[in-house]
Short mmCIF file of the C-alpha atoms (twelve columns), coordinates in Angstrom:
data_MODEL
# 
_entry.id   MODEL 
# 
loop_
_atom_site.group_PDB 
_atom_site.id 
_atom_site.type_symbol 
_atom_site.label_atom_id 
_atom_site.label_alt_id 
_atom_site.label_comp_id 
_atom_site.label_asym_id 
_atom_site.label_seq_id 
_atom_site.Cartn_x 
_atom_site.Cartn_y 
_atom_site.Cartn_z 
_atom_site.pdbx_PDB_model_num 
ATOM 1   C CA . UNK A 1   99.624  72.835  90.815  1 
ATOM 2   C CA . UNK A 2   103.439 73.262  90.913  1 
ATOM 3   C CA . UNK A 3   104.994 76.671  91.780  1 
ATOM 4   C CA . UNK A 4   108.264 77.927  89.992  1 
ATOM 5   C CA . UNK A 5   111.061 78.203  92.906  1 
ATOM 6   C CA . UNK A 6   111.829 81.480  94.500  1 
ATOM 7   C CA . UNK A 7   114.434 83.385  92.422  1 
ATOM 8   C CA . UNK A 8   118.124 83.196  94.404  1 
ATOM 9   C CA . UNK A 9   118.859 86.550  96.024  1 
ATOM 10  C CA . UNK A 10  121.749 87.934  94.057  1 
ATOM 11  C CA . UNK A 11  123.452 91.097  96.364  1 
ATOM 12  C CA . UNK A 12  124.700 94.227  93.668  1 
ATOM 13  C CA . UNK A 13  127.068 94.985  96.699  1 
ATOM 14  C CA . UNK A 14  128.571 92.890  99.599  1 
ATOM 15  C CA . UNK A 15  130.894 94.588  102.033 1 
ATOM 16  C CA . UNK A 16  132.987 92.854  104.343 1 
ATOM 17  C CA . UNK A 17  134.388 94.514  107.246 1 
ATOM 18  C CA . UNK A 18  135.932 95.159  110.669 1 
ATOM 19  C CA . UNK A 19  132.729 96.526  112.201 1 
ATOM 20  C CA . UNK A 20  129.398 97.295  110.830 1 
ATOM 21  C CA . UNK A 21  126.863 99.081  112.543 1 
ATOM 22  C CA . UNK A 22  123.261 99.603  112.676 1 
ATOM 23  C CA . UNK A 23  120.874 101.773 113.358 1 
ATOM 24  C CA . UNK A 24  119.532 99.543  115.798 1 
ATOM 25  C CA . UNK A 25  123.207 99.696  117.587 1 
ATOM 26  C CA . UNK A 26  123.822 96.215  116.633 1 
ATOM 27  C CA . UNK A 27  127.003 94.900  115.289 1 
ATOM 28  C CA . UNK A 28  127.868 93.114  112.224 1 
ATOM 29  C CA . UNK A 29  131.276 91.999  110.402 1 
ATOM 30  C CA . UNK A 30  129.302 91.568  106.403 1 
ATOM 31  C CA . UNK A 31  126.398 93.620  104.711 1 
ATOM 32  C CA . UNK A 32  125.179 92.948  101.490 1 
ATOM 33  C CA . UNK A 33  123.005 95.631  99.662  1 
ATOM 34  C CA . UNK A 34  120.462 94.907  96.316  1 
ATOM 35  C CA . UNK A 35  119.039 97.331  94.427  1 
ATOM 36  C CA . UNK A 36  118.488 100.754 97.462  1 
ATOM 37  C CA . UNK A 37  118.026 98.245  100.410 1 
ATOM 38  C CA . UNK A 38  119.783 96.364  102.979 1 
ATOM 39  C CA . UNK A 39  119.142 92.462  102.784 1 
ATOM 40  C CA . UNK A 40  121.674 90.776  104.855 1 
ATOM 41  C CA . UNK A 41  123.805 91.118  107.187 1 
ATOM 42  C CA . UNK A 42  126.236 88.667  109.189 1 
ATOM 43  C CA . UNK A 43  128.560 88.879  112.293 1 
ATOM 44  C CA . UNK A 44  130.543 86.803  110.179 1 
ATOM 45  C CA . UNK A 45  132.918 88.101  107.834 1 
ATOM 46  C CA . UNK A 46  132.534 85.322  104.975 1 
ATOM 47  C CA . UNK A 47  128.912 84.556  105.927 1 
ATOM 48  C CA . UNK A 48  127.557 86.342  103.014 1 
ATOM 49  C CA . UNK A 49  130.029 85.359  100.507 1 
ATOM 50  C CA . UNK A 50  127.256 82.282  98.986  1 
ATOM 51  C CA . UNK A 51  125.268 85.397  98.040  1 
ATOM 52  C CA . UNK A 52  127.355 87.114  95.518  1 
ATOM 53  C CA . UNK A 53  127.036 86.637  92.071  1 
ATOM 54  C CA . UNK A 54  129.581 87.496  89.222  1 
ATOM 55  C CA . UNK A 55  128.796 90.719  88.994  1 
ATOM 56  C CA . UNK A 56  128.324 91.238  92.311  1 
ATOM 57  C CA . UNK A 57  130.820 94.304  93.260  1 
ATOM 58  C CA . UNK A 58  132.298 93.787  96.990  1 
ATOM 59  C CA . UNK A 59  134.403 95.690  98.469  1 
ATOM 60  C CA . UNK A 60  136.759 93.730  100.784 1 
ATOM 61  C CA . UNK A 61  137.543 96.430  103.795 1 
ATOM 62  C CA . UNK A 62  138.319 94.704  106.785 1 
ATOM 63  C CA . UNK A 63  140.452 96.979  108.739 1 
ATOM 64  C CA . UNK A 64  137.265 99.728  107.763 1 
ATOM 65  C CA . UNK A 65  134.217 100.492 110.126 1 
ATOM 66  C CA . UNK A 66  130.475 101.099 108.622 1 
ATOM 67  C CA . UNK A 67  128.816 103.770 110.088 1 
ATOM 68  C CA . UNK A 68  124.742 104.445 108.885 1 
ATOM 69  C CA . UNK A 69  124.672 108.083 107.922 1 
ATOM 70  C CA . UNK A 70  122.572 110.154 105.584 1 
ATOM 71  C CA . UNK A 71  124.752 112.158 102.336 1 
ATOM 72  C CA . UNK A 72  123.825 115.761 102.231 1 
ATOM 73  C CA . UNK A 73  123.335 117.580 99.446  1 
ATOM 74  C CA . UNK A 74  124.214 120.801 100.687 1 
ATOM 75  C CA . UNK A 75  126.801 121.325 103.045 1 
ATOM 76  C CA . UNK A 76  129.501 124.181 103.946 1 
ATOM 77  C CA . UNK A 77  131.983 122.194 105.892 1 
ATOM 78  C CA . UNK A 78  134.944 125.022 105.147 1 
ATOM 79  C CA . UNK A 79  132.655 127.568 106.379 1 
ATOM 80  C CA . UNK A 80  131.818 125.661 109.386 1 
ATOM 81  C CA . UNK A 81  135.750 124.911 110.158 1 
ATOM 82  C CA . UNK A 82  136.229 128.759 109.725 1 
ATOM 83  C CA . UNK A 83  133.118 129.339 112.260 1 
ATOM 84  C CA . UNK A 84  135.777 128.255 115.081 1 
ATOM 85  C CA . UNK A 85  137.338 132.015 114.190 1 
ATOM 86  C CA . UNK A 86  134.579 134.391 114.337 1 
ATOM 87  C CA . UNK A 87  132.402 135.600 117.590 1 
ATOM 88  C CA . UNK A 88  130.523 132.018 118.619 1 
ATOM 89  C CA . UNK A 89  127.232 133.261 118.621 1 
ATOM 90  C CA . UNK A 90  125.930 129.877 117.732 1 
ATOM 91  C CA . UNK A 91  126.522 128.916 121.471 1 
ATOM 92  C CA . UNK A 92  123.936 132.085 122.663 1 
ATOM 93  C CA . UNK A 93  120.568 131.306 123.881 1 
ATOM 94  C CA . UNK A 94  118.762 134.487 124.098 1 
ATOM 95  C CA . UNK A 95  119.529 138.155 122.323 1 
ATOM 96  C CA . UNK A 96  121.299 139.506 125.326 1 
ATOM 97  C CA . UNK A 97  123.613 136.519 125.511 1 
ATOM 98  C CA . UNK A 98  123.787 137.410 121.583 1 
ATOM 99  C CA . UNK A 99  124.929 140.676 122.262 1 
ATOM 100 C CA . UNK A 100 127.007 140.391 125.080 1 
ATOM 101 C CA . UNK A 101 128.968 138.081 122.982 1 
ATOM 102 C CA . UNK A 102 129.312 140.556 120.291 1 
ATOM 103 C CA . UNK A 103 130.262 143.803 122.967 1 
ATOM 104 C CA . UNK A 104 132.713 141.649 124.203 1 
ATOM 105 C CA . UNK A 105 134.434 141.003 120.884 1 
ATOM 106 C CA . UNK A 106 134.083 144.638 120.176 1 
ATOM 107 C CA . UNK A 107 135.760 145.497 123.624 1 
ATOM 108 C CA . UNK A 108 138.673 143.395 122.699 1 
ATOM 109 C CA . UNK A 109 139.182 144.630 119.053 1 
ATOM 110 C CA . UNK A 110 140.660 147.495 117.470 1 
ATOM 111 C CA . UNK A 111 139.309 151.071 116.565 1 
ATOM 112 C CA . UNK A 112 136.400 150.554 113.645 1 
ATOM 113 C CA . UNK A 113 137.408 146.701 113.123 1 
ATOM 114 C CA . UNK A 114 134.673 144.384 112.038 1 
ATOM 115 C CA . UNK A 115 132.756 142.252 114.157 1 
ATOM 116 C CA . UNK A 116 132.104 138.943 112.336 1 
ATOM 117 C CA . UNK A 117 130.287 136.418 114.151 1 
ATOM 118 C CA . UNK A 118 129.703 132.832 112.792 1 
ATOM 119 C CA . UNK A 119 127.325 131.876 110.383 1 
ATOM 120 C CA . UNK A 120 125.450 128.724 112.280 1 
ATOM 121 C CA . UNK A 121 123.395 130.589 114.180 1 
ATOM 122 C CA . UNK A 122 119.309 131.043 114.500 1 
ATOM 123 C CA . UNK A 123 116.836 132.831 115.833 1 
ATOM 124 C CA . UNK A 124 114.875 129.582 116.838 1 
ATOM 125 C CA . UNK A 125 117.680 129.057 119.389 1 
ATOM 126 C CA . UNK A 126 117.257 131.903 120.795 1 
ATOM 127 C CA . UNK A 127 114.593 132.530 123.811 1 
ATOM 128 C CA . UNK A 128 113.096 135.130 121.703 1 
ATOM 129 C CA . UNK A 129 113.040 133.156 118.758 1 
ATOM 130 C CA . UNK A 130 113.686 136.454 116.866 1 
ATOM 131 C CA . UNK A 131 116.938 138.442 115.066 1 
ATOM 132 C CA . UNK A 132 118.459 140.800 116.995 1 
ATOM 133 C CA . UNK A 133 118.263 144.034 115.825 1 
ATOM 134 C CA . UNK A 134 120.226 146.907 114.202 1 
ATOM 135 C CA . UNK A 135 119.518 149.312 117.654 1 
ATOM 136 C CA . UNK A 136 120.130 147.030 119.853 1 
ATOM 137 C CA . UNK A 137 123.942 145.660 118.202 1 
ATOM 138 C CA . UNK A 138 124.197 149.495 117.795 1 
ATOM 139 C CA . UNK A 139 123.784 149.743 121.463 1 
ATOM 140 C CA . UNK A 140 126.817 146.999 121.938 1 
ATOM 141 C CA . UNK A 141 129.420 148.183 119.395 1 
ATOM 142 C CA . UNK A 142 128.069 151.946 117.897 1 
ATOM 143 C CA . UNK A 143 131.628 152.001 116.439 1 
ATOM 144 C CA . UNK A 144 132.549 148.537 114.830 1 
ATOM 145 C CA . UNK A 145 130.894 147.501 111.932 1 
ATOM 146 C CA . UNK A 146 129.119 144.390 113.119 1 
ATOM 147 C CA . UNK A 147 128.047 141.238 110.202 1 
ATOM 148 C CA . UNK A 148 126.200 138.399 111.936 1 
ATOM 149 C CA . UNK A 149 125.478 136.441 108.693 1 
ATOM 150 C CA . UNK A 150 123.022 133.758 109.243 1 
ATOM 151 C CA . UNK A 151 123.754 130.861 106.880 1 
ATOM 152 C CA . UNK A 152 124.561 132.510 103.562 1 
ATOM 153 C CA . UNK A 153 121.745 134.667 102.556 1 
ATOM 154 C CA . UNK A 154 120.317 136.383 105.899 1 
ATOM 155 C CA . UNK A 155 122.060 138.484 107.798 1 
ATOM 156 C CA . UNK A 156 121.544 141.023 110.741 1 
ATOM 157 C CA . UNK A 157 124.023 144.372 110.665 1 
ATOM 158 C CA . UNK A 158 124.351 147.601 112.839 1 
ATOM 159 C CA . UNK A 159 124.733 151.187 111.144 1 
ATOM 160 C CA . UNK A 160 128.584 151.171 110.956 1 
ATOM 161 C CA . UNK A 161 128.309 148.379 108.731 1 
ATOM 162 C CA . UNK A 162 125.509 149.718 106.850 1 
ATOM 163 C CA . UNK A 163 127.692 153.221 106.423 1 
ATOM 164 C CA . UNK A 164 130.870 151.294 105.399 1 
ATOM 165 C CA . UNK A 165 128.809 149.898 102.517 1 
ATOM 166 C CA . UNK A 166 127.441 152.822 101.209 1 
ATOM 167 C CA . UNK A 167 123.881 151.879 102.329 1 
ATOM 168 C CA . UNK A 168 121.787 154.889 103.435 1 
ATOM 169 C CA . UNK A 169 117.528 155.490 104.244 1 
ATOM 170 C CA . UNK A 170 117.601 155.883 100.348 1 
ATOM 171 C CA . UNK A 171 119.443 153.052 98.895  1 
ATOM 172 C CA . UNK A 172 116.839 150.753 97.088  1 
ATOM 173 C CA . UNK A 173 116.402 146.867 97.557  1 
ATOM 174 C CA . UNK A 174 119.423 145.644 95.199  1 
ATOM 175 C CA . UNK A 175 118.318 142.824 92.557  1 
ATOM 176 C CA . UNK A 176 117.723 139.647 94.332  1 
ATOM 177 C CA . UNK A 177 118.023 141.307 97.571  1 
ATOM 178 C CA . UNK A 178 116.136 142.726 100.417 1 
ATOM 179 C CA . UNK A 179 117.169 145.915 102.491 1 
ATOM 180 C CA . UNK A 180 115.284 145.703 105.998 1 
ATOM 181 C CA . UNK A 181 112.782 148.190 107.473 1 
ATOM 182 C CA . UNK A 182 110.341 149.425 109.671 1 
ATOM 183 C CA . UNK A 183 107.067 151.095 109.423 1 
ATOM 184 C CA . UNK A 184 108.469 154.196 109.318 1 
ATOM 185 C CA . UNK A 185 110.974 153.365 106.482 1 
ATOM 186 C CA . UNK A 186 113.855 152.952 108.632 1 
ATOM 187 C CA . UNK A 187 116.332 150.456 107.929 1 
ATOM 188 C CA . UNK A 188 116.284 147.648 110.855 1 
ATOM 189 C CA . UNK A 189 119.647 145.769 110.192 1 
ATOM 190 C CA . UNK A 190 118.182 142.546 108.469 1 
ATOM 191 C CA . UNK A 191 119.721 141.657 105.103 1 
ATOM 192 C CA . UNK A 192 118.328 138.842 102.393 1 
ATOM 193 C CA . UNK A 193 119.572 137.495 99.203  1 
ATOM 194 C CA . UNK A 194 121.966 139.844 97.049  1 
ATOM 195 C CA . UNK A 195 121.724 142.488 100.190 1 
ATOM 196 C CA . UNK A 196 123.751 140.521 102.488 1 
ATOM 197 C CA . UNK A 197 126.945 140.240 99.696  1 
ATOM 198 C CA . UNK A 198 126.637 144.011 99.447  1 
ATOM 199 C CA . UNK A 199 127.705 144.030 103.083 1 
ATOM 200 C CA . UNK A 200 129.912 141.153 103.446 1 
ATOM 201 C CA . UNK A 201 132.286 142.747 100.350 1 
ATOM 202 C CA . UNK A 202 133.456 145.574 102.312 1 
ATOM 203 C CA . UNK A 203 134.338 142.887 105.535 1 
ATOM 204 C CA . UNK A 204 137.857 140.931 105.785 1 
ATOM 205 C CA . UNK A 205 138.165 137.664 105.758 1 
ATOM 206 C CA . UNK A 206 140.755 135.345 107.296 1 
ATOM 207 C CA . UNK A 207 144.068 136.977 108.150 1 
ATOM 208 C CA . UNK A 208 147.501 135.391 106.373 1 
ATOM 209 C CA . UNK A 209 148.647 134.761 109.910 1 
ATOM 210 C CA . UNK A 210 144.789 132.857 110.324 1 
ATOM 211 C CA . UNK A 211 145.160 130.623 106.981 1 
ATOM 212 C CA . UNK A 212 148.833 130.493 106.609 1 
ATOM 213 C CA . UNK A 213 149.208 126.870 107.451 1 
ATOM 214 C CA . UNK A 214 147.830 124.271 106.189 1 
ATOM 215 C CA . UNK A 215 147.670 122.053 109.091 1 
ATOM 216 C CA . UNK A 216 146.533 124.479 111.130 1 
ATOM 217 C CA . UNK A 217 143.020 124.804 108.713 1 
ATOM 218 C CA . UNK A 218 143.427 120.970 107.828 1 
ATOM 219 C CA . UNK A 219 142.774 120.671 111.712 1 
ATOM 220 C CA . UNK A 220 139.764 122.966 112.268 1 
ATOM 221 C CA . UNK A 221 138.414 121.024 108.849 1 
ATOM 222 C CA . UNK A 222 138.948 117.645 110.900 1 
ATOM 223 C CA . UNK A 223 137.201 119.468 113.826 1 
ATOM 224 C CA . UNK A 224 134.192 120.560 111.488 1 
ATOM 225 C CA . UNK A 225 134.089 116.823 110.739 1 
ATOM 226 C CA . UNK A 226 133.956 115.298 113.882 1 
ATOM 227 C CA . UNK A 227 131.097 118.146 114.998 1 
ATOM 228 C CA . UNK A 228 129.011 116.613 111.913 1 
ATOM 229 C CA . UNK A 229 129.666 112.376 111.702 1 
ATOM 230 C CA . UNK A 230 127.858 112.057 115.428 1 
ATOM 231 C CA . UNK A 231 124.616 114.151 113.424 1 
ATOM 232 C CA . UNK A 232 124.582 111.204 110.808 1 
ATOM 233 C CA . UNK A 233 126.324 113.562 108.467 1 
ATOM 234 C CA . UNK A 234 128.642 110.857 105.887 1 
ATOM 235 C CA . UNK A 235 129.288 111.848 102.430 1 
ATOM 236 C CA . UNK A 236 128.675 115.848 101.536 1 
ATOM 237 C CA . UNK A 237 128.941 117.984 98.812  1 
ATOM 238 C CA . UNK A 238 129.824 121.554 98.499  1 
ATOM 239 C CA . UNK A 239 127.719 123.767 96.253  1 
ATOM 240 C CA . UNK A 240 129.101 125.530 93.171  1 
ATOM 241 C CA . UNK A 241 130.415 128.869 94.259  1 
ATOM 242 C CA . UNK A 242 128.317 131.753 92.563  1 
ATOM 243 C CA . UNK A 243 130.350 134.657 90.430  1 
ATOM 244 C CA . UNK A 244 130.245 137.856 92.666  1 
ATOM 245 C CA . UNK A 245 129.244 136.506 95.643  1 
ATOM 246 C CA . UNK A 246 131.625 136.407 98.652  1 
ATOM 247 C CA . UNK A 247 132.201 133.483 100.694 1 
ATOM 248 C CA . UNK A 248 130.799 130.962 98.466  1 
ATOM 249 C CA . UNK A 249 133.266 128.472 96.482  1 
ATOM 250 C CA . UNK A 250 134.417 128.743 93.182  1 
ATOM 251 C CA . UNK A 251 133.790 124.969 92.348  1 
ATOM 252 C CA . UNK A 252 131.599 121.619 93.172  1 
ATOM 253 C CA . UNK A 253 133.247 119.142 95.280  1 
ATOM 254 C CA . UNK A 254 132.264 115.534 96.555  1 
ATOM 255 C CA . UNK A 255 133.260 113.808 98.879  1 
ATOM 256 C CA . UNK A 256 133.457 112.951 102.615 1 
ATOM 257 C CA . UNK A 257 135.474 116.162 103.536 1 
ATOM 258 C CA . UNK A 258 133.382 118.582 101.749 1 
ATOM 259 C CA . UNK A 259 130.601 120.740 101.896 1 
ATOM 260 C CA . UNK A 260 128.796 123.090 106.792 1 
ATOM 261 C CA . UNK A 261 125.899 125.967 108.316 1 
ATOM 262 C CA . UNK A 262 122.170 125.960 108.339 1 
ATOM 263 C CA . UNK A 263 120.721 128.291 106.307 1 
# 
């Protein structure tokens, strides 16, 4: 009984260029892809060439490196760029270093200023894996209003933030949101959902003097970038923006520069 010979492999993709490396920390010069896997590879820039049928698309790169990386689907890379220009909180390991951080900033800012701190931040980092609350950032700054926004739709505030934005012990849970509180019906500082954009509308944002040039925010985008390539981070895209809610973008974007913060 005669068999029928093995069909040829055919690649849908062969890539040729000046490095190309694995997972495995290996190094290649050609990689050829069929259907969602991987089926060749060659430290020799032609090697591959024999495998490539007409419609074969290849993409001749060789002064380009391969990198394996993952694309996320949800990514704020501008908010993570802008993170370089808010209290670092991200960098605190327990609630006091958390709130040291945030007395300091309020030391060093003017009369009834905000306190922003960046939005990467979480409580699992912290050695009480818990939010800080509204006492104790009233405790560190009873006269700033203080927004640590975790992600985009948590975020922990103190009572001159809560004042500034009209939110008293009365003030029902807004649609889609969630005003914090205790057993006794006080308010403990945590925000959710719609809550947290009731806040954040009364807070600044960037300063002219912060965003007037472009290289100067081209280069903490480039920073943002080099944080995320070492996670594995390639190609990202930015969500739609939604209408009313500040911070978010007004459009969809693709691409290896867009799209940043855990939420």
């Amino acid at each position: 009984m005669s068999r029928a010979p093995a069909e040829p492999l055919r690649l849908d993709y062969l890539i040729r260029a000046k490095t190309v490396h694995s997972m495995a920390g290996e190094i290649f010069r050609s990689l050829g892809v069929r259907g969602p896997e991987i089926v060749a590879v060659s430290d020799e820039v032609d090697a591959l060439d024999h495998l490539a049928a007409n419609d074969t698309v290849v993409a001749d790169v060789r002064d380009l490196t391969v990198l394996p990386a993952f694309a996320d689907s949800h990514e704020h890379l501008i908010e993570a760029s802008r993170n370089s220009l808010l209290v670092p909180v991200d960098k605190a390991r327990s609630v006091a270093e958390f709130t040291t951080m945030v007395a300091e900033a309020a030391t060093a800012a003017p009369s009834d200023s905000w306190i922003l701190t960046s939005i990467g931040w979480h409580e699992s980092n912290l050695a009480e894996n818990r939010l800080p609350t509204l006492a104790e950032l009233d405790a560190v700054a009873p006269d700033h209003p203080v927004l640590a926004r975790r992600g985009g739709h948590l975020a922990v505030v103190n009572s001159a933030a809560l004042r500034t934005a009209g939110i008293d012990a009365d003030t029902p849970d807004s649609p889609g949101g969630k005003i914090g509180r205790l057993a006794d019906g006080s308010r403990n500082g945590v925000l959710e959902g719609g809550a947290v954009y009731k806040v954040a509308a009364f807070a600044p944002g960037p300063t002219r003097a912060e965003l007037a040039s472009a290289r100067h925010d081209l280069g903490r985008l480039r920073s943002a970038r080099r944080r995320h390539h070492p996670r594995g981070h390639g190609d990202r895209r930015r969500p739609a923006g939604l209408p009313g809610r500040p911070g978010t973008g007004s459009a969809a974007g693709q691409g290896p520069s867009d799209g940043a913060g855990r939420q």
